[in-house]
PDB file of N, CA, C and O in Angstrom:
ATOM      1  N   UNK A   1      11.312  63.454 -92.817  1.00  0.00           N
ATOM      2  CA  UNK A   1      12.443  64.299 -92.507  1.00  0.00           C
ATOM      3  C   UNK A   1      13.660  63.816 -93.297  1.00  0.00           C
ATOM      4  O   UNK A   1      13.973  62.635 -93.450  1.00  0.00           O
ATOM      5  N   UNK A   2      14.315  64.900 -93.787  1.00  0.00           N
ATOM      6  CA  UNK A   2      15.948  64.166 -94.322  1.00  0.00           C
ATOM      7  C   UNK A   2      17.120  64.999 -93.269  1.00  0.00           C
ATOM      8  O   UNK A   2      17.302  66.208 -93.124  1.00  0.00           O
ATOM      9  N   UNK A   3      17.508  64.336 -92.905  1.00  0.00           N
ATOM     10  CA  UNK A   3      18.701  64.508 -91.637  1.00  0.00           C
ATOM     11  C   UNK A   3      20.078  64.806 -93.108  1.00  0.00           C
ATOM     12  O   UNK A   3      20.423  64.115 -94.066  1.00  0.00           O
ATOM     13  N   UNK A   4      20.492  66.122 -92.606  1.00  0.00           N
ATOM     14  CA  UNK A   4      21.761  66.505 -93.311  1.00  0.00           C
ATOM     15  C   UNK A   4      22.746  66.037 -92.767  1.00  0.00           C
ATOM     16  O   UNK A   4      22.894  66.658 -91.714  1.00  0.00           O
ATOM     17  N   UNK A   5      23.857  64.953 -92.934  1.00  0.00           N
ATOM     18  CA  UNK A   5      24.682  64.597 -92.410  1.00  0.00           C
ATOM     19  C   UNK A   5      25.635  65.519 -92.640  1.00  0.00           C
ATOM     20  O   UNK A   5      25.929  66.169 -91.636  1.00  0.00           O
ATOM     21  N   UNK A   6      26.322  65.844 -93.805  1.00  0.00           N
ATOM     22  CA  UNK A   6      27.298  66.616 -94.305  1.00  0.00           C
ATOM     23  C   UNK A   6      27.159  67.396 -96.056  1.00  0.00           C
ATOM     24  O   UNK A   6      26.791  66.944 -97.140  1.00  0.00           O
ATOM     25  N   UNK A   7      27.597  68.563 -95.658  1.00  0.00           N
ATOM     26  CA  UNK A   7      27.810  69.505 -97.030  1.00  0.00           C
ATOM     27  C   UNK A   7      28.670  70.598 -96.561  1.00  0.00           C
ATOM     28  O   UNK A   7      28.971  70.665 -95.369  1.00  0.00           O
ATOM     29  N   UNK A   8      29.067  71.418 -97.374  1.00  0.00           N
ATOM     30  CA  UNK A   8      30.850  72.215 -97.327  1.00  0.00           C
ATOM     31  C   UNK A   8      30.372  72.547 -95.731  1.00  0.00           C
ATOM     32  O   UNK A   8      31.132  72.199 -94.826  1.00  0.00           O
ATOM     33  N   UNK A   9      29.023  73.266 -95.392  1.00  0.00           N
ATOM     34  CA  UNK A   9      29.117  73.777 -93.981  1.00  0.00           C
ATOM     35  C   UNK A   9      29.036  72.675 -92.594  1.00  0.00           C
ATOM     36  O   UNK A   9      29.617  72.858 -91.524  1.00  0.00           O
ATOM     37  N   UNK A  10      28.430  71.870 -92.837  1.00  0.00           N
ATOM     38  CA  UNK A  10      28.545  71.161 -92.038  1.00  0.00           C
ATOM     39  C   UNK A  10      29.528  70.388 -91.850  1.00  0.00           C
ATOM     40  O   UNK A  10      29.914  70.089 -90.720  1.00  0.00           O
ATOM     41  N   UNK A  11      30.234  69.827 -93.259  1.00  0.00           N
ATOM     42  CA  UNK A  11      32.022  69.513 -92.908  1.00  0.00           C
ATOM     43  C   UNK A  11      32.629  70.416 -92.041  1.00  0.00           C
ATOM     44  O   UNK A  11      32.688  70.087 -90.856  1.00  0.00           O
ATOM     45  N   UNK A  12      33.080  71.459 -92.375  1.00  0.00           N
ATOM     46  CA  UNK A  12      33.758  71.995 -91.412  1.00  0.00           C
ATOM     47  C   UNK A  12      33.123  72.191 -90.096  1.00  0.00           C
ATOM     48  O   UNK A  12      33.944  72.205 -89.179  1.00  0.00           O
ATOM     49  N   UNK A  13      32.081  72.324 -89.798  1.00  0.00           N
ATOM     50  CA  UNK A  13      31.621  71.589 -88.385  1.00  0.00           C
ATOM     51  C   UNK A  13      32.295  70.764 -87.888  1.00  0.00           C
ATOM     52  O   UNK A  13      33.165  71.043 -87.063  1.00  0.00           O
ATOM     53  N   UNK A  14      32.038  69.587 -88.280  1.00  0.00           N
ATOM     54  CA  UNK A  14      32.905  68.103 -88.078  1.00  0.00           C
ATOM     55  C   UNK A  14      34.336  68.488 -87.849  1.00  0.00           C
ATOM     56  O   UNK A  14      35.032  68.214 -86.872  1.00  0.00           O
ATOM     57  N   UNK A  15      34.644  69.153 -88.889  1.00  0.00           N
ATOM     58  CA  UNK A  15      36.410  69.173 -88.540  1.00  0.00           C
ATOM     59  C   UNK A  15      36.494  70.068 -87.525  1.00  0.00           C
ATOM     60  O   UNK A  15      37.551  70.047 -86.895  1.00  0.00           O
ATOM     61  N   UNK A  16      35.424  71.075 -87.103  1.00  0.00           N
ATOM     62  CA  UNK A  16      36.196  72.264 -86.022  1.00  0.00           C
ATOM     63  C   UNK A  16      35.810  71.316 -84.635  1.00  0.00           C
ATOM     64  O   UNK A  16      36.201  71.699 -83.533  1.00  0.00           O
ATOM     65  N   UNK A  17      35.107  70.200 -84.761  1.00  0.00           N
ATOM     66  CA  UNK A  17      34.686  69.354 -83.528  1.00  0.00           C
ATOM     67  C   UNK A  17      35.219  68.603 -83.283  1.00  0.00           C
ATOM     68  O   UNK A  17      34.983  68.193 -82.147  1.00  0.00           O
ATOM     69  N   UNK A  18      36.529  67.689 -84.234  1.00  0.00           N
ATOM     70  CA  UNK A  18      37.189  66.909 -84.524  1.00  0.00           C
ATOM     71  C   UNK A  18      36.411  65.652 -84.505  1.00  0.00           C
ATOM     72  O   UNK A  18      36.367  64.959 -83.489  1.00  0.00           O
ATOM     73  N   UNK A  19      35.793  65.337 -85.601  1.00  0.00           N
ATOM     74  CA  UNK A  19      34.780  64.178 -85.954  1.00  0.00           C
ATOM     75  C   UNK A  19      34.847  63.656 -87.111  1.00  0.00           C
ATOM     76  O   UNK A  19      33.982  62.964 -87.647  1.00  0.00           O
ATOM     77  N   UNK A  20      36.305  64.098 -87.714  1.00  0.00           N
ATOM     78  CA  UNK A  20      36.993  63.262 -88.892  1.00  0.00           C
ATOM     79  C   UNK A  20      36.504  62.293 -89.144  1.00  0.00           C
ATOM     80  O   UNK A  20      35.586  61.897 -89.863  1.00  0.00           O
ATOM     81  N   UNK A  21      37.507  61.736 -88.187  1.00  0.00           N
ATOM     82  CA  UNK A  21      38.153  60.328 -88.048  1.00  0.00           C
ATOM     83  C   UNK A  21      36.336  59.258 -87.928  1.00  0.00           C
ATOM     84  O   UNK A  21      36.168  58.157 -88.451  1.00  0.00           O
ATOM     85  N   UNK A  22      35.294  60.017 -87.129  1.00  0.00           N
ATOM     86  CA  UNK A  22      34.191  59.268 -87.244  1.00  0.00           C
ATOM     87  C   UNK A  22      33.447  59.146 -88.371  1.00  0.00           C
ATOM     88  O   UNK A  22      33.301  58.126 -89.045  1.00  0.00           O
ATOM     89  N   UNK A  23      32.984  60.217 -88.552  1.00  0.00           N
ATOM     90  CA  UNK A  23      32.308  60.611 -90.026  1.00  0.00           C
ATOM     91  C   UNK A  23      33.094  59.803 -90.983  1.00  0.00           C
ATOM     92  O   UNK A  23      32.284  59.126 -91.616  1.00  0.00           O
ATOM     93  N   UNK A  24      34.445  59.534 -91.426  1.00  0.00           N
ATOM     94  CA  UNK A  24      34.840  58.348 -92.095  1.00  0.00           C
ATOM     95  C   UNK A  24      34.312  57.185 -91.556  1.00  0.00           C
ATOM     96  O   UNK A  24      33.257  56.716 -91.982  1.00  0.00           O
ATOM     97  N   UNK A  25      34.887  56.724 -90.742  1.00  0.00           N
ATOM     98  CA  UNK A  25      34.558  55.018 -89.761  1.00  0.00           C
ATOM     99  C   UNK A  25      32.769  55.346 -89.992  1.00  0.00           C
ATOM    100  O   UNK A  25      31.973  54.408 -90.029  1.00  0.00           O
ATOM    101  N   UNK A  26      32.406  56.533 -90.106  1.00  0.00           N
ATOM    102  CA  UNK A  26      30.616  56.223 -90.017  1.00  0.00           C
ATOM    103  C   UNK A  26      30.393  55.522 -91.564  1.00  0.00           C
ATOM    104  O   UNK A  26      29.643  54.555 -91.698  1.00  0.00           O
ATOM    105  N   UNK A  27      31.022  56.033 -92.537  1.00  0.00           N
ATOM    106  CA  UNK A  27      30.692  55.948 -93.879  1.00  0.00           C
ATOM    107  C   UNK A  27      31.176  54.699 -94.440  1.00  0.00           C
ATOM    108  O   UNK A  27      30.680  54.128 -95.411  1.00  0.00           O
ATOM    109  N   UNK A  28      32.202  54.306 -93.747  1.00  0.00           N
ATOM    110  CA  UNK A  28      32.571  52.790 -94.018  1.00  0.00           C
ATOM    111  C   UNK A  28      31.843  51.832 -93.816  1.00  0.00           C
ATOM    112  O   UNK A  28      31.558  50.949 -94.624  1.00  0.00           O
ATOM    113  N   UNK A  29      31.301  52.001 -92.123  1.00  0.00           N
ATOM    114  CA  UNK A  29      30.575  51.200 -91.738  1.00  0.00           C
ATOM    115  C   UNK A  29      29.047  51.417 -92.042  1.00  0.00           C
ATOM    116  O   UNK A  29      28.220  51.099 -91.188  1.00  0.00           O
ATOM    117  N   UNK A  30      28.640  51.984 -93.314  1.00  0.00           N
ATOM    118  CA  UNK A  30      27.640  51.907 -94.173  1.00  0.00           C
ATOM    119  C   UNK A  30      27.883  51.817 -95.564  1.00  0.00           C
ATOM    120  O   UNK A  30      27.106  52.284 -96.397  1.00  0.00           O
ATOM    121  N   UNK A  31      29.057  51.164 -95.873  1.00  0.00           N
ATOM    122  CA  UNK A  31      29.268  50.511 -96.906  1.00  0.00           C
ATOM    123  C   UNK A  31      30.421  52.131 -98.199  1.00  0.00           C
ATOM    124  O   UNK A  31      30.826  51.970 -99.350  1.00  0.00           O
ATOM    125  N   UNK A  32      30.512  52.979 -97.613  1.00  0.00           N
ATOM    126  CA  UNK A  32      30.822  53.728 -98.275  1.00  0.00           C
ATOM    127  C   UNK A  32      32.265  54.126 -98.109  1.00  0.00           C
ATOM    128  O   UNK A  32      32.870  53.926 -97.056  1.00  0.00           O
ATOM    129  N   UNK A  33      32.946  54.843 -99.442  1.00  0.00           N
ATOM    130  CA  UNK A  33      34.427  54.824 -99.524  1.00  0.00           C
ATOM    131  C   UNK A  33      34.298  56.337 -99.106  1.00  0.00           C
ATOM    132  O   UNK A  33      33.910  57.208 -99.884  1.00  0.00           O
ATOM    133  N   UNK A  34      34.690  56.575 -97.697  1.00  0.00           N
ATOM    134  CA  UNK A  34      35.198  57.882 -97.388  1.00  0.00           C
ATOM    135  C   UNK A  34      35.701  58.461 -98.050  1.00  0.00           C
ATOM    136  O   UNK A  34      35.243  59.599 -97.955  1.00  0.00           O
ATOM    137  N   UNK A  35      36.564  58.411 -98.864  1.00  0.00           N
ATOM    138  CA  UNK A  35      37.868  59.068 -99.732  1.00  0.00           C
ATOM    139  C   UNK A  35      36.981  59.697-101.073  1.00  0.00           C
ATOM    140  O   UNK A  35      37.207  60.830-101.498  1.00  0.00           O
ATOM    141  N   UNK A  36      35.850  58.714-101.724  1.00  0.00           N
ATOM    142  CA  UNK A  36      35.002  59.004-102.493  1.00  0.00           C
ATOM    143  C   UNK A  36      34.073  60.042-102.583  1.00  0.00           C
ATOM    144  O   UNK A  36      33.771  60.839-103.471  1.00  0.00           O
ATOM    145  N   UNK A  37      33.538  59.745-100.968  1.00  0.00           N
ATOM    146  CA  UNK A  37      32.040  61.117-101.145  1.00  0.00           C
ATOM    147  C   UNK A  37      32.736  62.420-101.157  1.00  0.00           C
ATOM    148  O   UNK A  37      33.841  62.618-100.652  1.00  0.00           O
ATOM    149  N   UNK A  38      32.182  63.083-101.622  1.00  0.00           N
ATOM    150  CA  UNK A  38      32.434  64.978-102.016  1.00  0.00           C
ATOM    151  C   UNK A  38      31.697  65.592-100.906  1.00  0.00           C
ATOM    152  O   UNK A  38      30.486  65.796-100.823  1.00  0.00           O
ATOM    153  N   UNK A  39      32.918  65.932 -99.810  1.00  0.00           N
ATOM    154  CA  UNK A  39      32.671  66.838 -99.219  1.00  0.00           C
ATOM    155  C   UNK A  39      31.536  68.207 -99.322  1.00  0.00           C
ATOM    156  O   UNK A  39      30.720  68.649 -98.513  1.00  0.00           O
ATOM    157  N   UNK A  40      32.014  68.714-101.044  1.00  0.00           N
ATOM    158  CA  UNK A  40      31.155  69.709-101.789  1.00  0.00           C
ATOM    159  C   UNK A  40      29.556  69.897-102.177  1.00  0.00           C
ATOM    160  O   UNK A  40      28.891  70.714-102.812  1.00  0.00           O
ATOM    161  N   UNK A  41      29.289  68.539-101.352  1.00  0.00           N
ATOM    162  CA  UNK A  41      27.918  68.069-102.343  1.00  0.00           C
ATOM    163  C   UNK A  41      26.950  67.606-100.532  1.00  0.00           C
ATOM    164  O   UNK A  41      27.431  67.492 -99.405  1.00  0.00           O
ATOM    165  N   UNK A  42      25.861  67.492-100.902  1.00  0.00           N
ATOM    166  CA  UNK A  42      25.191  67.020 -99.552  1.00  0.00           C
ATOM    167  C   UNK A  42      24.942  65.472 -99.487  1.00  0.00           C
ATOM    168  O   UNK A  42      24.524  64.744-100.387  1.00  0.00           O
ATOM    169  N   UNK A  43      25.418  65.037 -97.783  1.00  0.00           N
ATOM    170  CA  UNK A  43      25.274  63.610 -97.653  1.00  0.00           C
ATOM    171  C   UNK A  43      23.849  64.009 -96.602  1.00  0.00           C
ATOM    172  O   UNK A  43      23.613  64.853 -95.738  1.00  0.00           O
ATOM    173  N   UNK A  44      23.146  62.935 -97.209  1.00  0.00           N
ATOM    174  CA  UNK A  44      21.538  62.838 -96.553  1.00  0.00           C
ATOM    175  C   UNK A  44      21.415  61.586 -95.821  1.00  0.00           C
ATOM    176  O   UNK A  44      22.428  60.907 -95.655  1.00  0.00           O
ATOM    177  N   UNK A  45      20.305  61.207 -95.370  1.00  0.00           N
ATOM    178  CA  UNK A  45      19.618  60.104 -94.651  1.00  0.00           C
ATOM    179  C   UNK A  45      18.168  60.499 -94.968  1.00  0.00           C
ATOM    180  O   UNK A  45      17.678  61.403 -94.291  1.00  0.00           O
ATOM    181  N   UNK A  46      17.445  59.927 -95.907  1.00  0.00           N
ATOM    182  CA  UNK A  46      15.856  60.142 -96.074  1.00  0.00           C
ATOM    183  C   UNK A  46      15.644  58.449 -96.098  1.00  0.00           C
ATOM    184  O   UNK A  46      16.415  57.506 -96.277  1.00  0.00           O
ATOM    185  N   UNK A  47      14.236  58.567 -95.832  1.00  0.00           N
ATOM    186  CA  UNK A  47      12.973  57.262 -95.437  1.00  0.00           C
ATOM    187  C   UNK A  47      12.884  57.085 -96.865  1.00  0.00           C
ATOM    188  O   UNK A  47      12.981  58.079 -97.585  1.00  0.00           O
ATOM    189  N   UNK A  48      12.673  55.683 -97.474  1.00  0.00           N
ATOM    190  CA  UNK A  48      12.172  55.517 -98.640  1.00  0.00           C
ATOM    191  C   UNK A  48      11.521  54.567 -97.661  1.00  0.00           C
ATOM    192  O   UNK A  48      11.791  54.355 -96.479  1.00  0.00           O
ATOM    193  N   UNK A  49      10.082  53.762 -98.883  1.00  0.00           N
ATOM    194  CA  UNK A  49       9.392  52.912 -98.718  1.00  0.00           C
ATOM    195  C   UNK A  49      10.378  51.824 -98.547  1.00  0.00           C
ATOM    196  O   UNK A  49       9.712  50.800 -98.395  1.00  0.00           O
ATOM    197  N   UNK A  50      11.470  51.580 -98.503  1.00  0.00           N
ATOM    198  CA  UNK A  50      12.239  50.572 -98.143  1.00  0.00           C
ATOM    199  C   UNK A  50      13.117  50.680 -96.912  1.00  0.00           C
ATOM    200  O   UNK A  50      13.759  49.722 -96.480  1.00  0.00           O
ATOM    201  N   UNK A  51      13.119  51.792 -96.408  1.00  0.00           N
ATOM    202  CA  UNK A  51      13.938  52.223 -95.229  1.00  0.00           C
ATOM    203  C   UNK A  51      14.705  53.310 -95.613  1.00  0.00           C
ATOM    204  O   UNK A  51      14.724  53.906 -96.690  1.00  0.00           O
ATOM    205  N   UNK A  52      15.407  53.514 -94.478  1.00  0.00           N
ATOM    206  CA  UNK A  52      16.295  54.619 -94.976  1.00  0.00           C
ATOM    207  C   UNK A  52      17.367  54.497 -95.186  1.00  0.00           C
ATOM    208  O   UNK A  52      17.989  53.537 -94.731  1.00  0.00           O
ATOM    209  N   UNK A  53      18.030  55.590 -96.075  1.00  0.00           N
ATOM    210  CA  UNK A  53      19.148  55.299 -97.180  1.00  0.00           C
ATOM    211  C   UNK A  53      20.227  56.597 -96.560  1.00  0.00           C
ATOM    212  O   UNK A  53      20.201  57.473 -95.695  1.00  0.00           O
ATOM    213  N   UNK A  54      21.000  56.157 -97.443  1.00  0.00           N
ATOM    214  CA  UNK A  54      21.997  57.211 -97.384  1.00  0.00           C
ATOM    215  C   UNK A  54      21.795  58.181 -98.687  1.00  0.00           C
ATOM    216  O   UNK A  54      21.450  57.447 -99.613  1.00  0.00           O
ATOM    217  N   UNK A  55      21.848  59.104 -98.985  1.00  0.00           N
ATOM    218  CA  UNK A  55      22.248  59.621-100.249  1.00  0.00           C
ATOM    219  C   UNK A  55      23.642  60.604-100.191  1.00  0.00           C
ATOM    220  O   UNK A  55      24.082  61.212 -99.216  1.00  0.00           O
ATOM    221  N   UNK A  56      24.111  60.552-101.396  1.00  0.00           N
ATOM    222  CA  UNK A  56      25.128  61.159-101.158  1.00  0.00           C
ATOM    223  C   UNK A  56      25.923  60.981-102.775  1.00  0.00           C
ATOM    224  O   UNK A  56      25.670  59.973-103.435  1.00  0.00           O
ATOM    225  N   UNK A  57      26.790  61.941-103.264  1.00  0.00           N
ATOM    226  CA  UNK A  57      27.771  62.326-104.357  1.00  0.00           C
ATOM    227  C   UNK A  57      29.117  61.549-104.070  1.00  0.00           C
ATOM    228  O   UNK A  57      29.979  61.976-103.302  1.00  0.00           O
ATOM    229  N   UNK A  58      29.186  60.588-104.635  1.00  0.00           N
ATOM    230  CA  UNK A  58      30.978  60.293-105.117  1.00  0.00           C
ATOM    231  C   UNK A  58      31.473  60.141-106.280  1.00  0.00           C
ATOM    232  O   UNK A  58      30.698  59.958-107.218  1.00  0.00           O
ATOM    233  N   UNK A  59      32.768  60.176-106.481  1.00  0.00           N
ATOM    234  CA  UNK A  59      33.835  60.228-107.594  1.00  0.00           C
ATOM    235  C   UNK A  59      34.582  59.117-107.205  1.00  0.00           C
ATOM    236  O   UNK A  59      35.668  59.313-106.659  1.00  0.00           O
ATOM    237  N   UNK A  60      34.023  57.540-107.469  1.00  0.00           N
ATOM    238  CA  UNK A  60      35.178  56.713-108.041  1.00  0.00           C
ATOM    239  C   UNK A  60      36.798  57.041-107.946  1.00  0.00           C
ATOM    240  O   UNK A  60      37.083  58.132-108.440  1.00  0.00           O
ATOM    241  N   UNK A  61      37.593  56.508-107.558  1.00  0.00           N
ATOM    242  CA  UNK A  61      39.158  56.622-108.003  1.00  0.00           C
ATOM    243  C   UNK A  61      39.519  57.159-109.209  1.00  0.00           C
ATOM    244  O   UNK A  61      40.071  58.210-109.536  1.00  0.00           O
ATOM    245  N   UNK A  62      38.855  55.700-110.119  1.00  0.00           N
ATOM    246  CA  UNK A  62      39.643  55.829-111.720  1.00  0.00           C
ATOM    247  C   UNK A  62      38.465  57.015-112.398  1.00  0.00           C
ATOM    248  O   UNK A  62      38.723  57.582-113.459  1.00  0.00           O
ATOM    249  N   UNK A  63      37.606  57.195-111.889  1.00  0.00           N
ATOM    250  CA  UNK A  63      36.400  58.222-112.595  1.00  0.00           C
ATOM    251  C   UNK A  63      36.520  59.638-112.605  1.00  0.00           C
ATOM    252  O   UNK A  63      36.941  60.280-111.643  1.00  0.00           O
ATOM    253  N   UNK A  64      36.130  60.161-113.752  1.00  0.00           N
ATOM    254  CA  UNK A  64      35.933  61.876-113.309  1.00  0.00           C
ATOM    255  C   UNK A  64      35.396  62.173-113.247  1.00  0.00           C
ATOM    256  O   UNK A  64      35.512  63.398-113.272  1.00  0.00           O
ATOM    257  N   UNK A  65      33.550  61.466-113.017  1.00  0.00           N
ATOM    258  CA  UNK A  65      32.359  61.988-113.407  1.00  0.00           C
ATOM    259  C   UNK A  65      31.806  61.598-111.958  1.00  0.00           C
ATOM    260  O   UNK A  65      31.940  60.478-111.464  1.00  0.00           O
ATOM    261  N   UNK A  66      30.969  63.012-111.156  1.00  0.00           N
ATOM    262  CA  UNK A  66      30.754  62.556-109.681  1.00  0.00           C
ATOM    263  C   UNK A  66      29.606  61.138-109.878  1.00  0.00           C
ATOM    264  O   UNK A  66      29.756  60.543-110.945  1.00  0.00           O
ATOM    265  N   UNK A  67      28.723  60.695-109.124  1.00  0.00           N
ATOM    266  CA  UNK A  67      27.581  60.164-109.405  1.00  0.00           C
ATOM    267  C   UNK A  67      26.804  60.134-108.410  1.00  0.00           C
ATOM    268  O   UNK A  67      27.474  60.451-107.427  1.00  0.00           O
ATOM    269  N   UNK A  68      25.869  59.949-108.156  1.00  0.00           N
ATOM    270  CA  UNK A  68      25.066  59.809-107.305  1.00  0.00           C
ATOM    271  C   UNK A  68      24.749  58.137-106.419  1.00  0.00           C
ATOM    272  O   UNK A  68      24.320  57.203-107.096  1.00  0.00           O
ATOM    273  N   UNK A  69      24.994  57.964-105.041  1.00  0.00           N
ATOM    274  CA  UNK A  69      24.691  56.996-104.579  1.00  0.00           C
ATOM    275  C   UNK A  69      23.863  56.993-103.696  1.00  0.00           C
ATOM    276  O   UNK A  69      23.305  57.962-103.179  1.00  0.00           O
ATOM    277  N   UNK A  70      23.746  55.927-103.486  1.00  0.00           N
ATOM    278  CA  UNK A  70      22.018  55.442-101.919  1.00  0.00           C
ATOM    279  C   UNK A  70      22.639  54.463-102.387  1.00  0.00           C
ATOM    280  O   UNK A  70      22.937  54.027-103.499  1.00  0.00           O
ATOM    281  N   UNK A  71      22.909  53.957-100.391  1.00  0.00           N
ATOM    282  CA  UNK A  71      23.073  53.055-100.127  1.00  0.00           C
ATOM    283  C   UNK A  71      21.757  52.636 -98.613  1.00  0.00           C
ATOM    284  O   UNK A  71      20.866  53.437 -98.330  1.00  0.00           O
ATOM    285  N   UNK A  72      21.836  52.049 -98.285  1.00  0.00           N
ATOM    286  CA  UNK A  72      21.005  51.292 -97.293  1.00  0.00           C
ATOM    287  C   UNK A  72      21.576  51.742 -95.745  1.00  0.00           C
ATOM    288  O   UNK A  72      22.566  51.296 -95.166  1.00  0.00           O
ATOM    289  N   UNK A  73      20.775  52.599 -95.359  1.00  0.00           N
ATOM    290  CA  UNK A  73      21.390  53.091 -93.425  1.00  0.00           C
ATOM    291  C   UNK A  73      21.735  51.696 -92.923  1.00  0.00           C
ATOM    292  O   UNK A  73      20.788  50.929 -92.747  1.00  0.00           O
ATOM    293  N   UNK A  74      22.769  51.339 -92.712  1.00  0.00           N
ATOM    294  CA  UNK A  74      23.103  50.051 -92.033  1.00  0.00           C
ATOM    295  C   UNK A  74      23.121  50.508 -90.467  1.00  0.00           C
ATOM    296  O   UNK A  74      22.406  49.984 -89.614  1.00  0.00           O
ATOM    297  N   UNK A  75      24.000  51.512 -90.230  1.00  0.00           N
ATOM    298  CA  UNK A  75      24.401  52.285 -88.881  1.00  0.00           C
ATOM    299  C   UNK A  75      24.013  53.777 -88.617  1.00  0.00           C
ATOM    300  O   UNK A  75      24.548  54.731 -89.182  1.00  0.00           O
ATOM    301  N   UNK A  76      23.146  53.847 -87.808  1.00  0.00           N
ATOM    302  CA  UNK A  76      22.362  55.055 -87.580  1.00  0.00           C
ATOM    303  C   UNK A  76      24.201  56.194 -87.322  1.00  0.00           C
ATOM    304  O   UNK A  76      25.292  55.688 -87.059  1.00  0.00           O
ATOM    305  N   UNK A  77      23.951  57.546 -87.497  1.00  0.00           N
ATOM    306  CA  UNK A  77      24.923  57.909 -87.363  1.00  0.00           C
ATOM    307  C   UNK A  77      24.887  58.478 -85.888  1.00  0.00           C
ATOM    308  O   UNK A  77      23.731  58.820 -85.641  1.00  0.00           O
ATOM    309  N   UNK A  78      25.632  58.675 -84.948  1.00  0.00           N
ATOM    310  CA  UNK A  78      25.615  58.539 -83.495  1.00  0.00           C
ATOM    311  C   UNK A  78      25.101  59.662 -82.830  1.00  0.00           C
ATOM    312  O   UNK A  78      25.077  60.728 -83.446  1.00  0.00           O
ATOM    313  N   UNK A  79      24.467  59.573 -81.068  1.00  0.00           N
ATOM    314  CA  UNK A  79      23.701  60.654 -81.449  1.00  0.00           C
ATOM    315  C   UNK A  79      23.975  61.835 -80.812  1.00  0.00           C
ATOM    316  O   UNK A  79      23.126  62.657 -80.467  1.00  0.00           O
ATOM    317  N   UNK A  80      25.524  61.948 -80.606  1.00  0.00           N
ATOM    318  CA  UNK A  80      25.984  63.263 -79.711  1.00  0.00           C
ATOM    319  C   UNK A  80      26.438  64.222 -81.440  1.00  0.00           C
ATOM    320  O   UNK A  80      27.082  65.271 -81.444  1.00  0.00           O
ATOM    321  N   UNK A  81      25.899  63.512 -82.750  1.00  0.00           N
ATOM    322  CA  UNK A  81      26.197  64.301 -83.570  1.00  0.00           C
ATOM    323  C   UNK A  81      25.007  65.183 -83.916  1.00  0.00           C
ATOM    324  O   UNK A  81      23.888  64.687 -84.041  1.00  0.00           O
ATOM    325  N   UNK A  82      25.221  66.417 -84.064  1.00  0.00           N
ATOM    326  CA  UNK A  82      24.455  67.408 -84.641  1.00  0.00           C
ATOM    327  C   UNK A  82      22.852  67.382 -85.541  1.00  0.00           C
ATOM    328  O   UNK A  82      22.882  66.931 -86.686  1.00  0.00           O
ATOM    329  N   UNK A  83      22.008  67.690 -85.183  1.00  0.00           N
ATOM    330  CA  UNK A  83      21.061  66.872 -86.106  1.00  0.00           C
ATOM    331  C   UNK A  83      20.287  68.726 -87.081  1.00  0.00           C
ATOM    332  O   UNK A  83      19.638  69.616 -86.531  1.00  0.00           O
ATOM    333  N   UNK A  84      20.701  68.656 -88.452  1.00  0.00           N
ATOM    334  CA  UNK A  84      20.361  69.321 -88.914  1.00  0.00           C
ATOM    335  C   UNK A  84      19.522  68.694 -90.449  1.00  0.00           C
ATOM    336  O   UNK A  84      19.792  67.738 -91.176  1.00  0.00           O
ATOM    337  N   UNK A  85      18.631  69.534 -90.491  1.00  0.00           N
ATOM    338  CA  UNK A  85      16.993  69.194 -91.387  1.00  0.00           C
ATOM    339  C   UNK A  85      17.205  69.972 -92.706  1.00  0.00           C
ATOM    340  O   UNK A  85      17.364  71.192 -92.762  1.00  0.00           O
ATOM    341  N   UNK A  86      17.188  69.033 -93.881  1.00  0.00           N
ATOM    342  CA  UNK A  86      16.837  70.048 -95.139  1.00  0.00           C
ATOM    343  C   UNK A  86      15.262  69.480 -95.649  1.00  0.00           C
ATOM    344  O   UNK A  86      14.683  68.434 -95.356  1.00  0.00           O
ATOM    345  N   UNK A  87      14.798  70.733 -96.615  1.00  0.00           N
ATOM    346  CA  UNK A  87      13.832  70.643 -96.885  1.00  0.00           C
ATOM    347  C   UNK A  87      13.746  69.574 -98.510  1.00  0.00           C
ATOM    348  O   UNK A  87      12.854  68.864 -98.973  1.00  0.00           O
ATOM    349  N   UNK A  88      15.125  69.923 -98.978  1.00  0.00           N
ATOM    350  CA  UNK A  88      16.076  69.341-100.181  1.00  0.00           C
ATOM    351  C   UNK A  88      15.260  68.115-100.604  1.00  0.00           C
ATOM    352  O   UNK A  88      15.393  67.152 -99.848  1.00  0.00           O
ATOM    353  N   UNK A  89      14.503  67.959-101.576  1.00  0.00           N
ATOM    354  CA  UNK A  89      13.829  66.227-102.398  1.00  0.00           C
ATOM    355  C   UNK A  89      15.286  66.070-103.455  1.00  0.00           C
ATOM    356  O   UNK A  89      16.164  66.866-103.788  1.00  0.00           O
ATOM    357  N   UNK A  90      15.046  64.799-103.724  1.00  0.00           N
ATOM    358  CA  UNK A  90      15.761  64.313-104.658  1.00  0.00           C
ATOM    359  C   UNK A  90      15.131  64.156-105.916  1.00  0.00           C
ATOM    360  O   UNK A  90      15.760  63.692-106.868  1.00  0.00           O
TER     361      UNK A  90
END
């Protein structure tokens, strides 16, 4: 399964639920610069043979070029949040 955390529709989910402020504090506390990931783009959670990751699109500060990251699920994301399924491979 890959659990859709966030993309343009499911952001505004978050914001009409007011789950800002978490969905940042979630992304920090998996190593990631809130300010960075692109709203525009889809943040995942898929199983690799190593566990599961984050995937997800950011833009660096000084950068203009998005890139692609996976990082390591440190913190499951909590579970009164929404759980929606893409079929989406990488």
């Amino acid at each position: 399964m890959i659990r859709l955390i966030s993309d343009p529709t499911v952001w505004a989910e978050h914001l009409r639920a007011g789950r800002r402020d978490e969905v940042c504090a979630w992304l920090q506390a998996n190593g990631l610069d809130p300010l960075a990931v692109l709203s525009t783009h889809p943040t995942t959670i898929e199983n690799t043979a190593a566990g599961p990751v984050i995937w997800c699109v950011v833009i660096e500060k000084d950068s203009a070029v998005p890139e692609q990251r996976t990082v390591p699920l440190v913190v499951p994301p909590p579970a009164h949040w929404p759980v929606h399924e893409t079929a989406e491979q990488r």
